[in-house]
Backbone atoms as SQL, in Angstrom:
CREATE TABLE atoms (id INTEGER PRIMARY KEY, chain TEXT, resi INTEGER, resn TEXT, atom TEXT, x REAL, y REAL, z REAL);
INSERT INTO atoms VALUES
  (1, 'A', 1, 'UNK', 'N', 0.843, -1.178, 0.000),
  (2, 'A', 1, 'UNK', 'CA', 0.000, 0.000, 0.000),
  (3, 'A', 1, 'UNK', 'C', 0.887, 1.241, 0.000),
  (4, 'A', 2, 'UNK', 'N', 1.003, 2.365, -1.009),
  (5, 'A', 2, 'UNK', 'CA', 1.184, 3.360, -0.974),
  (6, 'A', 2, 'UNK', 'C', 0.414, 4.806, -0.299),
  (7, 'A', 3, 'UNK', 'N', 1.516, 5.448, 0.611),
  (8, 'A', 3, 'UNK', 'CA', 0.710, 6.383, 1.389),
  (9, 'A', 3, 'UNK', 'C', 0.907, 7.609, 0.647),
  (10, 'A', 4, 'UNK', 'N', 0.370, 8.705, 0.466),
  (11, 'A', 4, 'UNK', 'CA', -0.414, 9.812, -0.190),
  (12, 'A', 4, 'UNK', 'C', 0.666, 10.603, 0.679),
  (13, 'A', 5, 'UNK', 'N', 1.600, 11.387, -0.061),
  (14, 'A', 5, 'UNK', 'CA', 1.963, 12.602, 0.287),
  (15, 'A', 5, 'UNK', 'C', 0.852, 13.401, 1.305),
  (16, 'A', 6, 'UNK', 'N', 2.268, 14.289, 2.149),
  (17, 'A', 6, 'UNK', 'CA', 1.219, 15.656, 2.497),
  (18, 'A', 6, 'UNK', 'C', 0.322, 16.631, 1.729),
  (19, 'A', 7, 'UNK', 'N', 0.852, 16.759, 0.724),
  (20, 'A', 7, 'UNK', 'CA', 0.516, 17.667, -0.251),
  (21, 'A', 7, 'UNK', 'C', -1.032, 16.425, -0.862),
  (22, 'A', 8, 'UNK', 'N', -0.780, 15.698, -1.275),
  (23, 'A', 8, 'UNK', 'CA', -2.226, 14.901, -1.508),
  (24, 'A', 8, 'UNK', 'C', -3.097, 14.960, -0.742),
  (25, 'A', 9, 'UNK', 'N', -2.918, 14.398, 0.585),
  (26, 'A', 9, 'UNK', 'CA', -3.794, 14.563, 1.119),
  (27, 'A', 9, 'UNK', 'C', -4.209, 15.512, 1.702),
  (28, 'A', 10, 'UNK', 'N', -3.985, 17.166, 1.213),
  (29, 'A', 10, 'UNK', 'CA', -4.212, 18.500, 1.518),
  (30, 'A', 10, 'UNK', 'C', -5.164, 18.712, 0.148),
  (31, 'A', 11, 'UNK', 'N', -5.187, 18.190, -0.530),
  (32, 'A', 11, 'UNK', 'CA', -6.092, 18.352, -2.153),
  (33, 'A', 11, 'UNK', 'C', -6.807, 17.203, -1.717),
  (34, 'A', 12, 'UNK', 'N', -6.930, 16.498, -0.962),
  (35, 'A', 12, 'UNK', 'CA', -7.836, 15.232, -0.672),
  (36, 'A', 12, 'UNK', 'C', -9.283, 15.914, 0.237),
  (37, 'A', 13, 'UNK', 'N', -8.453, 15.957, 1.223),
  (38, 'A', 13, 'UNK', 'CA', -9.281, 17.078, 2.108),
  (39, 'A', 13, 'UNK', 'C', -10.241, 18.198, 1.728),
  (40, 'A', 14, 'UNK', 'N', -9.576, 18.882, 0.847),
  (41, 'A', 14, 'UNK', 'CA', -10.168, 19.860, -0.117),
  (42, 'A', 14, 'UNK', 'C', -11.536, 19.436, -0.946),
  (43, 'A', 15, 'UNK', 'N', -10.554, 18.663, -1.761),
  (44, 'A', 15, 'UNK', 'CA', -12.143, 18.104, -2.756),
  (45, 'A', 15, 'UNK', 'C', -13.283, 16.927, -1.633),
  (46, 'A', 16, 'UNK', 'N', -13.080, 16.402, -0.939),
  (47, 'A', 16, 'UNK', 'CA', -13.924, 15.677, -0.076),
  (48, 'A', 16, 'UNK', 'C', -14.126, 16.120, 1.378),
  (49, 'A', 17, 'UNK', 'N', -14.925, 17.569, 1.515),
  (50, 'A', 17, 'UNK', 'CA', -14.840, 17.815, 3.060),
  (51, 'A', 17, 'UNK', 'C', -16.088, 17.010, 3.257),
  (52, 'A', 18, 'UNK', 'N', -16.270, 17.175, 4.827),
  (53, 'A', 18, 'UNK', 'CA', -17.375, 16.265, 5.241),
  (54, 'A', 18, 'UNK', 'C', -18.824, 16.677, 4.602),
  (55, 'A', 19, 'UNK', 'N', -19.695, 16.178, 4.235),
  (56, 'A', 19, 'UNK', 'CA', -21.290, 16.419, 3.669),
  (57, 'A', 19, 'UNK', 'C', -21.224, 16.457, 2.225),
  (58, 'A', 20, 'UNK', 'N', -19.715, 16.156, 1.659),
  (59, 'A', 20, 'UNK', 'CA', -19.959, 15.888, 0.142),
  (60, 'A', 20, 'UNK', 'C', -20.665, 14.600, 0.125),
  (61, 'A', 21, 'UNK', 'N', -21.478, 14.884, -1.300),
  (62, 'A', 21, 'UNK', 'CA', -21.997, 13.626, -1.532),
  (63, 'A', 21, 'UNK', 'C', -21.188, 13.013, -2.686),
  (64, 'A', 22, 'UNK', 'N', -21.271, 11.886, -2.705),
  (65, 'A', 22, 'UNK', 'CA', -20.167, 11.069, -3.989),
  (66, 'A', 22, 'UNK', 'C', -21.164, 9.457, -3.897),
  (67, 'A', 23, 'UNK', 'N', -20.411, 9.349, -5.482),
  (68, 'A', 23, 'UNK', 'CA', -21.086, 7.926, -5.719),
  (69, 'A', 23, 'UNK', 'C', -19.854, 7.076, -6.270),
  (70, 'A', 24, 'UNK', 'N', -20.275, 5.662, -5.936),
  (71, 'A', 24, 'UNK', 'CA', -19.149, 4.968, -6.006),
  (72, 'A', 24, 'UNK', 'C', -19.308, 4.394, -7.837),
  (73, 'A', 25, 'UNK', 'N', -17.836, 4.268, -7.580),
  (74, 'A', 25, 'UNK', 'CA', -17.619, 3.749, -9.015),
  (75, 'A', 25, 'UNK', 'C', -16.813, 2.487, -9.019),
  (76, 'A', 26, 'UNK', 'N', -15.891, 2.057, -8.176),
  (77, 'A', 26, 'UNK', 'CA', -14.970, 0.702, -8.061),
  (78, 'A', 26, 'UNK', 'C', -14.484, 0.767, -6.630),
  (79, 'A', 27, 'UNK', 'N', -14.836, -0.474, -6.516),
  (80, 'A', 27, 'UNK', 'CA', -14.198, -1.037, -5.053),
  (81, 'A', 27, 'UNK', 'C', -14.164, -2.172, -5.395),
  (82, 'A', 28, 'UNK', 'N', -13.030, -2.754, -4.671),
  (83, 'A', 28, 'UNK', 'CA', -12.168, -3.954, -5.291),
  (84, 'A', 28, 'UNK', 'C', -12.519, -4.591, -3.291),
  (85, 'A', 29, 'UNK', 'N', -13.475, -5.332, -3.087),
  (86, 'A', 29, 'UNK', 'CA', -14.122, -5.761, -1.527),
  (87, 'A', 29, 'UNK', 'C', -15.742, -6.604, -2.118),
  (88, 'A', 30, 'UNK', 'N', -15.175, -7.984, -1.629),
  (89, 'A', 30, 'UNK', 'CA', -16.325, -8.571, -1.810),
  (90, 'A', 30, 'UNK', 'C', -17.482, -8.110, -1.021),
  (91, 'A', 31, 'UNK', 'N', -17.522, -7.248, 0.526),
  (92, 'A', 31, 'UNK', 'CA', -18.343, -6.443, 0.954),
  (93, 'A', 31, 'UNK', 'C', -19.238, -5.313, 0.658),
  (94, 'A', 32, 'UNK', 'N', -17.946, -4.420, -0.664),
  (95, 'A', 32, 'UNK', 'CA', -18.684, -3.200, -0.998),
  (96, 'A', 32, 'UNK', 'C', -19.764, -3.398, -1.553),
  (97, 'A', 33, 'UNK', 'N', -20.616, -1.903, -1.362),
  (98, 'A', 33, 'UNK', 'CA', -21.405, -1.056, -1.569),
  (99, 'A', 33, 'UNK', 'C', -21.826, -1.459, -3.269),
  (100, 'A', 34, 'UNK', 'N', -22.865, -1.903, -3.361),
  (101, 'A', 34, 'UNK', 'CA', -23.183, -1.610, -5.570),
  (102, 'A', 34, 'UNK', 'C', -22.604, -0.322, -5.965),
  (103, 'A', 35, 'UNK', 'N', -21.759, -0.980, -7.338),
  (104, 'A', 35, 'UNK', 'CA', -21.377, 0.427, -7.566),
  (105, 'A', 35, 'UNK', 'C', -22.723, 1.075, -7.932),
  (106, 'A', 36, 'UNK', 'N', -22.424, 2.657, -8.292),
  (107, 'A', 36, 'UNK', 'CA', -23.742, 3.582, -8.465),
  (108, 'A', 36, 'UNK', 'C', -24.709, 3.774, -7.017),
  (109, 'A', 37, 'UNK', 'N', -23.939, 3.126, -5.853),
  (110, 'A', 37, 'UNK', 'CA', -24.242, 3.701, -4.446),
  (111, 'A', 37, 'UNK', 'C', -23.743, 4.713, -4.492),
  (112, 'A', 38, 'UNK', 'N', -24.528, 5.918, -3.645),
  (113, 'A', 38, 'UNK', 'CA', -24.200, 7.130, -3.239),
  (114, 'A', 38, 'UNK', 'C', -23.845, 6.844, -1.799),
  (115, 'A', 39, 'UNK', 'N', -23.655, 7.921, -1.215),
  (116, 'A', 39, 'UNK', 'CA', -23.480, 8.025, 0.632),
  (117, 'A', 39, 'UNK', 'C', -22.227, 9.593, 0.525),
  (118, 'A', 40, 'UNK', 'N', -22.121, 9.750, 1.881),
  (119, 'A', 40, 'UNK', 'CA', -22.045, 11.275, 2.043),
  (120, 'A', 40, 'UNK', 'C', -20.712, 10.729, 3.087),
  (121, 'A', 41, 'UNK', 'N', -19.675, 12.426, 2.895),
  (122, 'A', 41, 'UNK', 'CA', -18.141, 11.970, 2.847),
  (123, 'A', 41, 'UNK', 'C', -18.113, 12.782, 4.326),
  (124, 'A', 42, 'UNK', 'N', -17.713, 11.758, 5.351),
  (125, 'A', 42, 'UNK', 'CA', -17.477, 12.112, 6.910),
  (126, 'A', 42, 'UNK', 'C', -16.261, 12.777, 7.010),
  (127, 'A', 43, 'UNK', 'N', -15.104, 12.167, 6.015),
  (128, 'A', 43, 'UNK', 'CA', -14.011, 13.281, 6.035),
  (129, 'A', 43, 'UNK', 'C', -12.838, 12.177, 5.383),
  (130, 'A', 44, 'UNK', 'N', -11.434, 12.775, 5.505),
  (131, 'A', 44, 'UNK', 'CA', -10.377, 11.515, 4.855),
  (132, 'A', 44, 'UNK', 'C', -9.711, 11.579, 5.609),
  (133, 'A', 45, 'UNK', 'N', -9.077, 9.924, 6.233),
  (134, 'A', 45, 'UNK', 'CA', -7.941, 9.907, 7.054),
  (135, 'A', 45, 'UNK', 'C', -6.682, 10.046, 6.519),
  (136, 'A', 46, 'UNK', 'N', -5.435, 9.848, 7.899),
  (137, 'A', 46, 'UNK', 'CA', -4.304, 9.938, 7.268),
  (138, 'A', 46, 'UNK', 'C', -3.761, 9.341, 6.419),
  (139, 'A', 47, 'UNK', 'N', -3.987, 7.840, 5.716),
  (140, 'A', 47, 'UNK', 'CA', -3.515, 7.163, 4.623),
  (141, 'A', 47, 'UNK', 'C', -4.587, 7.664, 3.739),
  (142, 'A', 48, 'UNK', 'N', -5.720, 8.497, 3.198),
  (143, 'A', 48, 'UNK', 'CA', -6.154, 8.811, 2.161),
  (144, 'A', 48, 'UNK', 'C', -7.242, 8.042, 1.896),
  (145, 'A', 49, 'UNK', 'N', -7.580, 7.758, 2.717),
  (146, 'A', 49, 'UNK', 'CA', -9.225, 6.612, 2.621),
  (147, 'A', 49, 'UNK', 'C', -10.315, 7.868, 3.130),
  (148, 'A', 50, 'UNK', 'N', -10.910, 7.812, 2.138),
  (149, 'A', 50, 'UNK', 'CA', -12.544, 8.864, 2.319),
  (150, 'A', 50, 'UNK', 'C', -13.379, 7.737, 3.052),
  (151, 'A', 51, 'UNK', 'N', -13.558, 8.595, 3.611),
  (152, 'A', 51, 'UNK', 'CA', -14.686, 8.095, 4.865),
  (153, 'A', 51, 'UNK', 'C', -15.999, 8.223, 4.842),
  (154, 'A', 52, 'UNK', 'N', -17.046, 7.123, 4.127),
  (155, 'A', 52, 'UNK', 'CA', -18.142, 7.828, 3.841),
  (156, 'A', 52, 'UNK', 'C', -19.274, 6.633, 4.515),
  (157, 'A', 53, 'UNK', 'N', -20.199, 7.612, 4.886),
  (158, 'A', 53, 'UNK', 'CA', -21.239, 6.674, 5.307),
  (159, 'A', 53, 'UNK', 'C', -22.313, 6.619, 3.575),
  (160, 'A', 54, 'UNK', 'N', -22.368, 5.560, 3.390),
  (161, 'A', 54, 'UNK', 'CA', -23.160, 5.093, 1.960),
  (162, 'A', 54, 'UNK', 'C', -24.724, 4.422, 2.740),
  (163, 'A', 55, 'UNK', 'N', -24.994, 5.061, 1.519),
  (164, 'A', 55, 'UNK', 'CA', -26.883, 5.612, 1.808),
  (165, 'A', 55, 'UNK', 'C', -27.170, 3.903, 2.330),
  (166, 'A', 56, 'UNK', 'N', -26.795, 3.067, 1.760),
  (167, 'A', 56, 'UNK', 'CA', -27.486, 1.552, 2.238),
  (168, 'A', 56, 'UNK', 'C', -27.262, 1.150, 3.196),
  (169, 'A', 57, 'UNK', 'N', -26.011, 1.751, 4.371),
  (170, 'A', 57, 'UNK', 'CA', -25.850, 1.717, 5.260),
  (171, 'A', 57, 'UNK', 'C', -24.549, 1.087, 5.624),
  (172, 'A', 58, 'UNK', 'N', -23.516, 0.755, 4.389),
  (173, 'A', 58, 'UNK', 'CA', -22.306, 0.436, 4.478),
  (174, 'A', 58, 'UNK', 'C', -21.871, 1.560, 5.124),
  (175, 'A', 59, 'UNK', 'N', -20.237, 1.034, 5.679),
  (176, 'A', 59, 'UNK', 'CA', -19.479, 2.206, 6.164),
  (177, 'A', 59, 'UNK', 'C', -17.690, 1.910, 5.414),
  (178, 'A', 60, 'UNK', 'N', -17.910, 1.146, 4.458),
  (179, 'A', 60, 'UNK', 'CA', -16.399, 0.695, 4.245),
  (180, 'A', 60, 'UNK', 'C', -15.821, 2.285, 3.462),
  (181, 'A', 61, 'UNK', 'N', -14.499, 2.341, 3.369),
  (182, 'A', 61, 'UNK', 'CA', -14.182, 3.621, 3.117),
  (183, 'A', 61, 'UNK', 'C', -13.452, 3.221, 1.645),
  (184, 'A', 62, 'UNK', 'N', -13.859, 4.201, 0.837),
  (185, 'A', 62, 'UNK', 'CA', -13.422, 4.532, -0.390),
  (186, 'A', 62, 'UNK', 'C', -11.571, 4.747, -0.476),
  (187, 'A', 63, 'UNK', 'N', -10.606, 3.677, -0.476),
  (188, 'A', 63, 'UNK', 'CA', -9.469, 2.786, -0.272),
  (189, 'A', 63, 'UNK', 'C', -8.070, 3.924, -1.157),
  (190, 'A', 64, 'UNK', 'N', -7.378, 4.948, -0.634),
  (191, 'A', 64, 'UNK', 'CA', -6.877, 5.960, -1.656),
  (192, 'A', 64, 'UNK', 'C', -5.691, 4.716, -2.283),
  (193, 'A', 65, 'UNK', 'N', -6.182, 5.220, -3.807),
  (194, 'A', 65, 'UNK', 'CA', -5.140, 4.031, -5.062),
  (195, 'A', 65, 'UNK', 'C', -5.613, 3.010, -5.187),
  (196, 'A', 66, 'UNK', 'N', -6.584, 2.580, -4.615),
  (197, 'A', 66, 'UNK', 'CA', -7.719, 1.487, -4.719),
  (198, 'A', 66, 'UNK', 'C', -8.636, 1.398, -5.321),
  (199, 'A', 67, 'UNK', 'N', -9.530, 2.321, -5.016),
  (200, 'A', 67, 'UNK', 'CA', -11.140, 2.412, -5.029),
  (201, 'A', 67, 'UNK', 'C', -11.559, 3.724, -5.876),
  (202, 'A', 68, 'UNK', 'N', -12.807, 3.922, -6.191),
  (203, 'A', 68, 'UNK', 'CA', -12.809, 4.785, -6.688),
  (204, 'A', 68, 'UNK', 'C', -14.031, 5.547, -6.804),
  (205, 'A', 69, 'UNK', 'N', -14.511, 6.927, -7.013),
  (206, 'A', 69, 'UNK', 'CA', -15.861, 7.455, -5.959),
  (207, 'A', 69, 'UNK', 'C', -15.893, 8.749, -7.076),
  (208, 'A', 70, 'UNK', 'N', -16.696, 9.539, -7.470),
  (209, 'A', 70, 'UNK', 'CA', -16.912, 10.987, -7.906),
  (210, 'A', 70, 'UNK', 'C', -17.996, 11.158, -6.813),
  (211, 'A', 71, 'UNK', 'N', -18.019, 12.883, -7.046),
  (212, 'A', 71, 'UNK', 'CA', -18.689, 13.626, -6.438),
  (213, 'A', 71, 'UNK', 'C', -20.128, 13.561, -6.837),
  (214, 'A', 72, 'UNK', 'N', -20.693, 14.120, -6.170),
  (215, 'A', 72, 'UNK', 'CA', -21.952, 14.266, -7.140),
  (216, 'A', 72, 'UNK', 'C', -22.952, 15.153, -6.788),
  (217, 'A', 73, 'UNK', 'N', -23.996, 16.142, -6.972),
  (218, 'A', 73, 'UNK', 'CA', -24.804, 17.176, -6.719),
  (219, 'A', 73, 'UNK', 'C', -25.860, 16.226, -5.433),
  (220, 'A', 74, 'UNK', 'N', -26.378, 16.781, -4.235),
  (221, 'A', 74, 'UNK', 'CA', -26.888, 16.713, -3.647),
  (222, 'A', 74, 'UNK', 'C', -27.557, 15.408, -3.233);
């Protein structure tokens, strides 16, 4: 696993503060979420994993260099 510069995860932070909403697009977890789940971004830790609670009630986190999530309007 590769960890995310300071500087990344200062543009991480940025584009995903907490109450963004995002929808998933790839997660590589026989657990995850269907892709085209939405859920709303609690914040990103220090290795670069967005932290999102997903509307179905998963909590697995969107995996930084892993996984993969856009934003999305409301």
């Amino acid at each position: 696993m590769r960890l995310p510069s300071k500087e990344t995860l200062t543009l991480l932070r940025m584009r995903y503060p907490a109450g963004t909403r995002v929808e998933l697009i790839r997660m590589d977890d026989p657990q995850a979420p269907p892709v085209g789940t939405k859920g709303t971004v609690l914040g990103v830790d220090d290795v670069g994993s967005i932290l999102v609670a997903w509307d179905n009630g998963s909590g697995l986190n969107v995996a930084f260099g892993e996984d993969v999530c856009r934003k999305v309007k409301g």
